[in-house]
SEDO-566722 format. One record per residue: x, y, z of N, C-alpha, C, O, CB in turn. Coordinates in steps of 0.001 Angstrom, whole numbers, always signed. Glycine has a CB too. Layout:
% residues N
+---------+---------+---------+---------+---------+---------+---------+---------+---------+---------+---------+---------+---------+---------+---------+
:    n_px :    n_py :    n_pz :   ca_px :   ca_py :   ca_pz :    c_px :    c_py :    c_pz :    o_px :    o_py :    o_pz :   cb_px :   cb_py :   cb_pz :
+---------+---------+---------+---------+---------+---------+---------+---------+---------+---------+---------+---------+---------+---------+---------+
:       X :       Y :       Z :       X :       Y :       Z :       X :       Y :       Z :       X :       Y :       Z :       X :       Y :       Z :
...
+---------+---------+---------+---------+---------+---------+---------+---------+---------+---------+---------+---------+---------+---------+---------+
END
This chain:
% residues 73
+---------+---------+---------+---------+---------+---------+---------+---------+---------+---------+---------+---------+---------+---------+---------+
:    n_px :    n_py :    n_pz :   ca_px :   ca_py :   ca_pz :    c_px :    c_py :    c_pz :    o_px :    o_py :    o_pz :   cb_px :   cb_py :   cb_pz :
+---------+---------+---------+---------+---------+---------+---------+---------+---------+---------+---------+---------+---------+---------+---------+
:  -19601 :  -33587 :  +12709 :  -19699 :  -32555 :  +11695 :  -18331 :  -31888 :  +11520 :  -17667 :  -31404 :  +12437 :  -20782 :  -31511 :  +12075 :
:  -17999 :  -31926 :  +10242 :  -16508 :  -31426 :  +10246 :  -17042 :  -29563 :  +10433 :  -17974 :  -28787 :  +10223 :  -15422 :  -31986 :   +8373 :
:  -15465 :  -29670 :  +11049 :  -15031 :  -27817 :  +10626 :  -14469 :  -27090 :   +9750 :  -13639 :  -27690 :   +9067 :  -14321 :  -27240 :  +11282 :
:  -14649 :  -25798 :   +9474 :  -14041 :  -24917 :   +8543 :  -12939 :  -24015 :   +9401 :  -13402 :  -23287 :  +10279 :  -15222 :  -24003 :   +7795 :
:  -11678 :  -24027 :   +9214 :  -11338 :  -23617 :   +9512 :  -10577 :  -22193 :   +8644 :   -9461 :  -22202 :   +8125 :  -11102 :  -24458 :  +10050 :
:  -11492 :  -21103 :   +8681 :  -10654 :  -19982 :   +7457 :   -9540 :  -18811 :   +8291 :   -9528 :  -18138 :   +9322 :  -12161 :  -18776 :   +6466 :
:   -8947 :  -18997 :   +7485 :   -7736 :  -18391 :   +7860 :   -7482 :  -16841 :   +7266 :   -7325 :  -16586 :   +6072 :   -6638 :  -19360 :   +7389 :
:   -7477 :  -16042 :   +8157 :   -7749 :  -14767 :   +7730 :   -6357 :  -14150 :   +6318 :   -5153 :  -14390 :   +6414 :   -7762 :  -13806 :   +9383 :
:   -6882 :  -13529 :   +5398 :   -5699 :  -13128 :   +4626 :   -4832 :  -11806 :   +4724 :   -5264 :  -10675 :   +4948 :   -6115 :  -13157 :   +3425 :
:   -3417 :  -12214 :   +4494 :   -2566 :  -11192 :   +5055 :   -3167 :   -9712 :   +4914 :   -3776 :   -9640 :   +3846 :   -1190 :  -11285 :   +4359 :
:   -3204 :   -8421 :   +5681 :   -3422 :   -7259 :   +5417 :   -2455 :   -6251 :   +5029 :   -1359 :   -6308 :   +5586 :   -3961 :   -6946 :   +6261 :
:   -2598 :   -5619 :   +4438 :   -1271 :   -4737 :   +4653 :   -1476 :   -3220 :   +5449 :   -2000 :   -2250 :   +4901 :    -624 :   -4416 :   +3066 :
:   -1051 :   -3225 :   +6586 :   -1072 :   -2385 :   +7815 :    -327 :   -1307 :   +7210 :    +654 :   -1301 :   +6465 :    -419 :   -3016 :   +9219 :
:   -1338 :     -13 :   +7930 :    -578 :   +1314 :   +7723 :    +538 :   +1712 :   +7970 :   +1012 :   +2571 :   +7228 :    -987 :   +2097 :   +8159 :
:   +1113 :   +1340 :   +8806 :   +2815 :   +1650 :   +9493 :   +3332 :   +1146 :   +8460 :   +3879 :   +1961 :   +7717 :   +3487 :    +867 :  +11036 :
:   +3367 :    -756 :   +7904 :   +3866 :   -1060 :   +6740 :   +4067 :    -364 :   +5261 :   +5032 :    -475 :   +4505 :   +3307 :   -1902 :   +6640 :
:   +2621 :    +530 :   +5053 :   +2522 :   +1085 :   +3467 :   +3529 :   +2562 :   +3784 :   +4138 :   +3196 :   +2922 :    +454 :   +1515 :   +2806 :
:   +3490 :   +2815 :   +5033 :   +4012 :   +4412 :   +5711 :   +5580 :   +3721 :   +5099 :   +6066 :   +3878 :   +3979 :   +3758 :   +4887 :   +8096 :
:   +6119 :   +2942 :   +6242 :   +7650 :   +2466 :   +6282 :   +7946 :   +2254 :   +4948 :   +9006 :   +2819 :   +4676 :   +7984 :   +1112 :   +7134 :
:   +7372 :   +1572 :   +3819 :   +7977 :   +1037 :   +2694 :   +8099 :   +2452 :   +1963 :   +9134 :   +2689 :   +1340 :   +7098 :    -209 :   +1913 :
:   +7101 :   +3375 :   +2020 :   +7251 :   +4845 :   +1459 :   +8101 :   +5521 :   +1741 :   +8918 :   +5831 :    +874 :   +6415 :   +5617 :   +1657 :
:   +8173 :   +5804 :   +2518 :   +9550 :   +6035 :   +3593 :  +10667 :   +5849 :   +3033 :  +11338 :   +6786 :   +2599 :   +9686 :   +5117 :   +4806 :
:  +11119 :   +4295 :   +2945 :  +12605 :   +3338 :   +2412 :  +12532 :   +3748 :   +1360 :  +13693 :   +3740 :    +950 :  +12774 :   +1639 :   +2364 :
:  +11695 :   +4247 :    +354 :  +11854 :   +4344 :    -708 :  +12076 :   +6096 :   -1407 :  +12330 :   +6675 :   -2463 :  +10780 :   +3524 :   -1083 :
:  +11778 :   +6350 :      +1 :  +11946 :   +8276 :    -437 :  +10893 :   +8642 :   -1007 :  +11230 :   +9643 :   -1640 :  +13157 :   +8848 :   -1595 :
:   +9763 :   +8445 :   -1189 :   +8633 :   +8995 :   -1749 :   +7979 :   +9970 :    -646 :   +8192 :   +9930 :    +566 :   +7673 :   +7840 :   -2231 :
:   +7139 :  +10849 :   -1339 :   +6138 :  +11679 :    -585 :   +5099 :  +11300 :    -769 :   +4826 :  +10807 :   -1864 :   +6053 :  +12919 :    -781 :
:   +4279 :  +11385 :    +108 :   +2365 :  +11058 :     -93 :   +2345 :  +11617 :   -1494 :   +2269 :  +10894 :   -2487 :    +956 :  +12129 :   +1177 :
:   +2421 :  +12998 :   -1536 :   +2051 :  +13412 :   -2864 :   +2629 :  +12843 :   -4087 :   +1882 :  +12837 :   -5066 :   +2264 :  +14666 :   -2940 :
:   +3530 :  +12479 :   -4194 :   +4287 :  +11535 :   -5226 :   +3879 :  +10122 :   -5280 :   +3839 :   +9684 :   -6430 :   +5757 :  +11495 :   -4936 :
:   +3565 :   +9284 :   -4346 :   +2366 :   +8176 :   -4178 :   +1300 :   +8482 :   -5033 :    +877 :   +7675 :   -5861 :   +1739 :   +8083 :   -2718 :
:    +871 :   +9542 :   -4885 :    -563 :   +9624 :   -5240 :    -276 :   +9507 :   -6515 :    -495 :   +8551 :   -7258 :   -1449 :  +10858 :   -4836 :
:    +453 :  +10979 :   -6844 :    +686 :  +11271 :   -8721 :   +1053 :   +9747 :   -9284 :    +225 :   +9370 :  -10113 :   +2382 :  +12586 :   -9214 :
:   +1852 :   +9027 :   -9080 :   +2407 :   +7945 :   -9792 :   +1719 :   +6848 :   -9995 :   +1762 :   +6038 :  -10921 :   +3420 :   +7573 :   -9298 :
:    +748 :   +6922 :   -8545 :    -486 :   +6026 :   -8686 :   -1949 :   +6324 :   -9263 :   -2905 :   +5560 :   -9390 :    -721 :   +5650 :   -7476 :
:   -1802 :   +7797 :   -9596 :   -2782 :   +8368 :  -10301 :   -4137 :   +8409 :   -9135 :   -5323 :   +8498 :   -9449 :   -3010 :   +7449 :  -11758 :
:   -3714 :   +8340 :   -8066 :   -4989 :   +8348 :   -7271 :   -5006 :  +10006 :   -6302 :   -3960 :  +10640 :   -6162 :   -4941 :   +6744 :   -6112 :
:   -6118 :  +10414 :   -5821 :   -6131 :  +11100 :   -5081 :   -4879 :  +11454 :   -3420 :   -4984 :  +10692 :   -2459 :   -7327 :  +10746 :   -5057 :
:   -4178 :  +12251 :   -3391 :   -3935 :  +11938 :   -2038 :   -4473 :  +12049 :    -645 :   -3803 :  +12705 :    +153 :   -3164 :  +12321 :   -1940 :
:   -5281 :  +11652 :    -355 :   -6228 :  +11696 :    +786 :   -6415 :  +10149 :    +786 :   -6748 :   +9615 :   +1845 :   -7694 :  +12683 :    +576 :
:   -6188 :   +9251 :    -540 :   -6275 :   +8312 :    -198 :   -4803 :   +7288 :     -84 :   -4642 :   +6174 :    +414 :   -7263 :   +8033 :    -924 :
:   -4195 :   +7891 :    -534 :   -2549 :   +7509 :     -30 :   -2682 :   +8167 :   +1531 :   -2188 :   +7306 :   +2258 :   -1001 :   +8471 :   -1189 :
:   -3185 :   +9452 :   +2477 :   -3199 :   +8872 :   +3714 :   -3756 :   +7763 :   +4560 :   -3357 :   +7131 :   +5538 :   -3419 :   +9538 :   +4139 :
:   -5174 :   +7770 :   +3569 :   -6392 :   +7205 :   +4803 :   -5517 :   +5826 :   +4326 :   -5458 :   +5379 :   +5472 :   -8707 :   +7340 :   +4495 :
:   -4958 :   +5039 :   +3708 :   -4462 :   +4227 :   +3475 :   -3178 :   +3489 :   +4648 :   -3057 :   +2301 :   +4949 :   -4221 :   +4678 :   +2314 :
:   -2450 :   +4530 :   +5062 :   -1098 :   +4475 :   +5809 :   -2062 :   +4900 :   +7541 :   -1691 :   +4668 :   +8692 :    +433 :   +5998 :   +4992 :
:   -2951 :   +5365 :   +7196 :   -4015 :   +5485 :   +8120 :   -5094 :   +4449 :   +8903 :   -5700 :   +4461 :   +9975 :   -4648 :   +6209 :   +7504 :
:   -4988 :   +3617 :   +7832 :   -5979 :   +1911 :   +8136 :   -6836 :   +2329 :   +7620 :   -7702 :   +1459 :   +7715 :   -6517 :   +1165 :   +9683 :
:   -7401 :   +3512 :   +6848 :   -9211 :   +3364 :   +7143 :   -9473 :   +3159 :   +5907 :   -8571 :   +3032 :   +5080 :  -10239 :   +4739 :   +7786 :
:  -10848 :   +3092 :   +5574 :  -11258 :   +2591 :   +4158 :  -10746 :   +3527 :   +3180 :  -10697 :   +4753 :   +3077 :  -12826 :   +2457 :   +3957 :
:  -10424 :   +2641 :   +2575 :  -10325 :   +2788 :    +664 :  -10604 :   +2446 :    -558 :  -11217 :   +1379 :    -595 :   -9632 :   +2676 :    +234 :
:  -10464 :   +2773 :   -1264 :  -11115 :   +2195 :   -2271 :  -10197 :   +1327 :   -2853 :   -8984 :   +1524 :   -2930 :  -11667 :   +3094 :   -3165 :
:  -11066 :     -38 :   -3431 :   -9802 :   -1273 :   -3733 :   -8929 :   -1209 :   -4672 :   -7799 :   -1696 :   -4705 :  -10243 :   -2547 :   -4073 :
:   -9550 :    -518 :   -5535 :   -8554 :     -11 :   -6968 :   -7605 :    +970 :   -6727 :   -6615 :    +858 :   -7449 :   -9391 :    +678 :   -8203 :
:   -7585 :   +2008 :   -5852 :   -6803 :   +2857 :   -5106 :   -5685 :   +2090 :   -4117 :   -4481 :   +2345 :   -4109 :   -7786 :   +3718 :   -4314 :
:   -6209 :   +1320 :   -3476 :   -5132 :    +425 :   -2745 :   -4184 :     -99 :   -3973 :   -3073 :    +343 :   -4262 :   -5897 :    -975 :   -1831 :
:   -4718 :    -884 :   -4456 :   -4267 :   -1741 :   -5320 :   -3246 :    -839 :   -6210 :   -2091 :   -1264 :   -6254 :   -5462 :   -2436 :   -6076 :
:   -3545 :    +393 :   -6946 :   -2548 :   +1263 :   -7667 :   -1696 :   +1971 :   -6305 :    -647 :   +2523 :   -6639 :   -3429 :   +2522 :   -8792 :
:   -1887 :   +1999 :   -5446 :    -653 :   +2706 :   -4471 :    +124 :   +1714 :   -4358 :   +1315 :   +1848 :   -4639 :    -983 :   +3285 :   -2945 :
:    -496 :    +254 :   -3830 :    +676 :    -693 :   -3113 :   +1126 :   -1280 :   -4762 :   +1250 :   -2455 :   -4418 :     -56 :   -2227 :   -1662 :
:   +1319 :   -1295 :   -5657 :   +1496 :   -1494 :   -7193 :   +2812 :    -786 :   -7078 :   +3877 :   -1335 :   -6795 :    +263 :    -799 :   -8353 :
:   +2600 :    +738 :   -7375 :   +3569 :   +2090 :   -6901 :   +4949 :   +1261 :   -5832 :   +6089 :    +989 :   -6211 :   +2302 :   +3528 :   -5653 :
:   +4621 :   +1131 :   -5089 :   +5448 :   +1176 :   -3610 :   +6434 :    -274 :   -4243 :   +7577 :    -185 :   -4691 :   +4152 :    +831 :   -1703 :
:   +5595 :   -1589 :   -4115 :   +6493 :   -2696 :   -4192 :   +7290 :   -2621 :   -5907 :   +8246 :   -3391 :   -6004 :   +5463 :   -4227 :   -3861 :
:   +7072 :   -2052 :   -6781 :   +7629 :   -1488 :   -8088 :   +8675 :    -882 :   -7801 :   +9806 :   -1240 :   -8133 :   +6823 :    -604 :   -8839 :
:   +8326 :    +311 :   -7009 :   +9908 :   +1136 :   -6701 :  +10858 :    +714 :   -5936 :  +12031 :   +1079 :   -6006 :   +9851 :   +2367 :   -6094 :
:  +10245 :    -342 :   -4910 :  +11339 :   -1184 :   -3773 :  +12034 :   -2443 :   -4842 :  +13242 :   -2598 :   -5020 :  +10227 :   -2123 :   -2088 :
:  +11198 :   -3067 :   -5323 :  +12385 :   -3766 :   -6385 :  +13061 :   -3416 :   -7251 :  +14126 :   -3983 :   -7501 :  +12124 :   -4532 :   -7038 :
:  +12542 :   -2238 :   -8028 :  +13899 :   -1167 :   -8866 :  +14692 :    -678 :   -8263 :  +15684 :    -444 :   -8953 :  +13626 :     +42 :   -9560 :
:  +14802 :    -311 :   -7036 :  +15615 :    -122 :   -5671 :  +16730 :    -996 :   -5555 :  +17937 :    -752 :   -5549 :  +14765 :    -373 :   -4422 :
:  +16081 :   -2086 :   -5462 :  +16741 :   -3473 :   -4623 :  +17570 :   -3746 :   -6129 :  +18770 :   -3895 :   -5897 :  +15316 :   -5098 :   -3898 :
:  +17309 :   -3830 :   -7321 :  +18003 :   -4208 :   -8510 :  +19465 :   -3480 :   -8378 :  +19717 :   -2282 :   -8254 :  +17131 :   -3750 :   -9874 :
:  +20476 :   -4785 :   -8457 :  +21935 :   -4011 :   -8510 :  +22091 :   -3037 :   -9076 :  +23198 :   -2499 :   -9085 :  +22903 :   -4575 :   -8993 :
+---------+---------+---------+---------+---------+---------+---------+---------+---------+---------+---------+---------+---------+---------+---------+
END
């Protein structure tokens, strides 16, 4: 009987969403505003704990946006 072997998909860890905020000079509260989301969920986010997917999704949107306008000569 064959196997399945599934391979878990990358997460993105709180220290990671913290550090990239960080490099980029943002405040939680400026996360939030730009992502239009609550900030409680820009912590629980940098926090690990649940969120909501559309909230993830518009913060980490926010973050990797401003690190490549960053990174642009």
């Amino acid at each position: 009987m064959p196997t399945t072997v599934i391979t878990p998909q990358p997460e993105v860890r709180g220290y990671e969403t913290r550090k990239l905020r960080l490099a980029i000079s943002l405040t939680k509260q400026q996360v939030a505003e730009l992502a239009n989301v609550p900030l409680e969920h820009v912590a629980l986010l940098e926090k690990r704990l649940p969120v909501p997917l559309d909230s993830k999704r518009r913060i980490l949107a926010v973050l990797w946006a401003r690190k490549a306008k960053k990174q642009r000569p």
